[in-house]
DRENDO-1510 file (C-alpha; in Angstrom, 1 decimal, always signed):
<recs>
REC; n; res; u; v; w
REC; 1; UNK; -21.5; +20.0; +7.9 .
REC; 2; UNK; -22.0; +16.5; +6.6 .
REC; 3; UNK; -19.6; +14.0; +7.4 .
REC; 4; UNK; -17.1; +12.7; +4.5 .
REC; 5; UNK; -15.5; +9.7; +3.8 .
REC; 6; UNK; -12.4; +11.6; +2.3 .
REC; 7; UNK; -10.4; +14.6; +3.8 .
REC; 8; UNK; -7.2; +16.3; +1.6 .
REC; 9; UNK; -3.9; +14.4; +0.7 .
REC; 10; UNK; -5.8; +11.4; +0.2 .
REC; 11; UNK; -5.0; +9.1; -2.7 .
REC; 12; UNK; -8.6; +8.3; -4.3 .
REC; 13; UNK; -9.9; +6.0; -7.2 .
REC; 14; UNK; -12.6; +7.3; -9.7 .
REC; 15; UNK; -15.6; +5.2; -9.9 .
REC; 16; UNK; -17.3; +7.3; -12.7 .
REC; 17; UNK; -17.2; +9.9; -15.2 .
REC; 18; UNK; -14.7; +10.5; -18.3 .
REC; 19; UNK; -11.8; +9.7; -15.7 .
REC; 20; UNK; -13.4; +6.8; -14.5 .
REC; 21; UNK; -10.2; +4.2; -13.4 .
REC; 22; UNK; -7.7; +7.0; -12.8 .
REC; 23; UNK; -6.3; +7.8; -9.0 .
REC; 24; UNK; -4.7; +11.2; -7.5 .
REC; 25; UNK; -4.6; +12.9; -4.9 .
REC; 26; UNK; -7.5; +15.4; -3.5 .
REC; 27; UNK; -6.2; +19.2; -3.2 .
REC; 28; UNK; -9.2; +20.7; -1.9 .
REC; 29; UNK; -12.3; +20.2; -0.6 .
REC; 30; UNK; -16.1; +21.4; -0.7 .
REC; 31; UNK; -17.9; +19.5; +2.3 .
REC; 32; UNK; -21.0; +21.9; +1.9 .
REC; 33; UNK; -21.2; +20.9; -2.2 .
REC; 34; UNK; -20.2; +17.1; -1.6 .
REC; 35; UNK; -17.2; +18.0; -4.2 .
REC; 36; UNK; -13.5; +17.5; -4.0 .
REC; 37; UNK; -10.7; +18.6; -6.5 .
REC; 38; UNK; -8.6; +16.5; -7.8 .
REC; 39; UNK; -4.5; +16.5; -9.2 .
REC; 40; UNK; -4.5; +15.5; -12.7 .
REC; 41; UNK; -8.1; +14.7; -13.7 .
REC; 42; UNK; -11.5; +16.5; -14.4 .
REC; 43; UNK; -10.0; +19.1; -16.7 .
REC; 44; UNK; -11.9; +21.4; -18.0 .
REC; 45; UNK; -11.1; +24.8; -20.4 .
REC; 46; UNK; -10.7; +28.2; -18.5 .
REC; 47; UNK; -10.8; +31.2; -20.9 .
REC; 48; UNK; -8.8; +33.5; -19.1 .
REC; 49; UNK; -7.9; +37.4; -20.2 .
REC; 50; UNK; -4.6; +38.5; -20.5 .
REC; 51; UNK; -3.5; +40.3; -16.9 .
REC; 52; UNK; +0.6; +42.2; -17.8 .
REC; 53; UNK; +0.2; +43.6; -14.1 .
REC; 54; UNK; -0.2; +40.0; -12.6 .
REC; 55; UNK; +2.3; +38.5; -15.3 .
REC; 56; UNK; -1.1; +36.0; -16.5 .
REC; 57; UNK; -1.0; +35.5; -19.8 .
REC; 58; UNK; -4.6; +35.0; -21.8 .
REC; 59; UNK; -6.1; +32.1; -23.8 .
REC; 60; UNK; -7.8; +28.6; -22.7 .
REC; 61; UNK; -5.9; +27.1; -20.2 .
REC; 62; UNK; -6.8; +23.7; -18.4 .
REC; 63; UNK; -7.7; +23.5; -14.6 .
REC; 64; UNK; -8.9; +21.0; -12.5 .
REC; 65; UNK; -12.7; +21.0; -12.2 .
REC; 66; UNK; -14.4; +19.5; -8.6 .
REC; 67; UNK; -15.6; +15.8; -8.4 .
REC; 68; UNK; -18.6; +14.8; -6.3 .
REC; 69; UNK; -17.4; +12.5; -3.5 .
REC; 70; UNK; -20.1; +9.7; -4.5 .
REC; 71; UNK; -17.7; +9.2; -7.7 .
REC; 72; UNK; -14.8; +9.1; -5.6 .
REC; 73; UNK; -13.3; +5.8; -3.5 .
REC; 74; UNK; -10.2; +5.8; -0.7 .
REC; 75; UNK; -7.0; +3.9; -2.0 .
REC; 76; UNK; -4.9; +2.2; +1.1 .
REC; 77; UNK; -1.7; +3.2; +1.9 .
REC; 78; UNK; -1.0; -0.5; +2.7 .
REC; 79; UNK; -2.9; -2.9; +0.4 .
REC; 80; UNK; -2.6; -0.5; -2.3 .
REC; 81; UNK; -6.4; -1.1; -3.4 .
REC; 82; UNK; -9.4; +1.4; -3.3 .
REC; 83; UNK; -11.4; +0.2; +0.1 .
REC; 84; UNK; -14.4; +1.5; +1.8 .
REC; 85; UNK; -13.7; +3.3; +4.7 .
REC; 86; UNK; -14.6; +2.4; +8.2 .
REC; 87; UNK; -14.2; +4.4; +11.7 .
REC; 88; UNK; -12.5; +3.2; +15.1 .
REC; 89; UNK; -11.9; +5.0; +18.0 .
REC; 90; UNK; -8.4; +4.9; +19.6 .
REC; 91; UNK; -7.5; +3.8; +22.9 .
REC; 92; UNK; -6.9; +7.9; +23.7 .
REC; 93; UNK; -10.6; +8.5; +22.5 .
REC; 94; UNK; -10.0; +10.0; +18.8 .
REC; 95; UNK; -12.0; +8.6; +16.2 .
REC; 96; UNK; -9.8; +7.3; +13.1 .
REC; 97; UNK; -10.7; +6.2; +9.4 .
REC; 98; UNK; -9.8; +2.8; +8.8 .
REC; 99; UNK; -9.6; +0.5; +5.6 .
REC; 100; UNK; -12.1; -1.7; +5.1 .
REC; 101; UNK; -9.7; -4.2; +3.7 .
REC; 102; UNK; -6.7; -4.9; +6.2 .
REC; 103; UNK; -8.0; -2.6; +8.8 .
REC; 104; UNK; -4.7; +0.2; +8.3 .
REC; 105; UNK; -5.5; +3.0; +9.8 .
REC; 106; UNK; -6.1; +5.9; +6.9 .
REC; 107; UNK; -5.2; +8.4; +9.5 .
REC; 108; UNK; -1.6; +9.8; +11.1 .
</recs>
C-alpha cells in the first residue's frame, strides 16, 4: 500500500478544487485510490430510489464525494495552520507524524 500523509480524524485544508480554502475532518479513507472523504465538502447529487422496507426515502440527495490526497494538506492541532508533515521515531521505536511547523506531534 502506498504510504500517506493523512490517516482518519485528521483535520485537513483543501488546496484545490470547487472547495478550495475549506477544512474538515477525513471520515474515510482509499489508500489504494490516493482518495479520502471528507465532512462537509465535495458534495455531489445521489439519485436514490425510494426503499419503504429500509425506511429510505427517494429523490437527489447530497453525499460527500472522495478527494485525492495531493489536494489535501494536514492542519496542526497546535499552531492551528495547514503544515507539511514530517516523521520521527520515538524513543520506544514507533514512527510518529509530526508538523512541519512547531514540530507537534500529529499522532496520540
Amino acid at each position: 500500500m502506498p504510504s500517506v500523509h493523512i490517516k482518519k480524524n485528521d483535520q485537513v485544508y483543501v488546496l484545490s478544487g470547487k472547495d478550495r480554502g475549506k477544512t474538515g475532518k477525513v471520515l474515510r479513507l482509499f489508500r489504494e485510490k490516493n482518495r479520502a472523504v471528507v465532512e462537509g465538502l465535495n458534495f455531489i447529487q445521489k439519485h436514490t430510489r425510494a426503499n419503504p422496507q429500509k425506511n429510505i426515502k427517494g429523490g437527489i440527495l447530497p453525499k460527500e464525494a472522495s478527494i485525492h490526497i495531493s489536494n489535501l494538506m494536514v492542519v496542526c492541532k497546535r499552531c492551528n495552520e495547514r503544515t507539511r508533515v514530517g516523521s520521527s521515531t520515538m524513543q520506544d521505536g514507533r514512527k510518529v507524524r509530526v508538523c512541519k511547523s512547531c514540530n507537534e506531534l500529529l499522532d496520540e
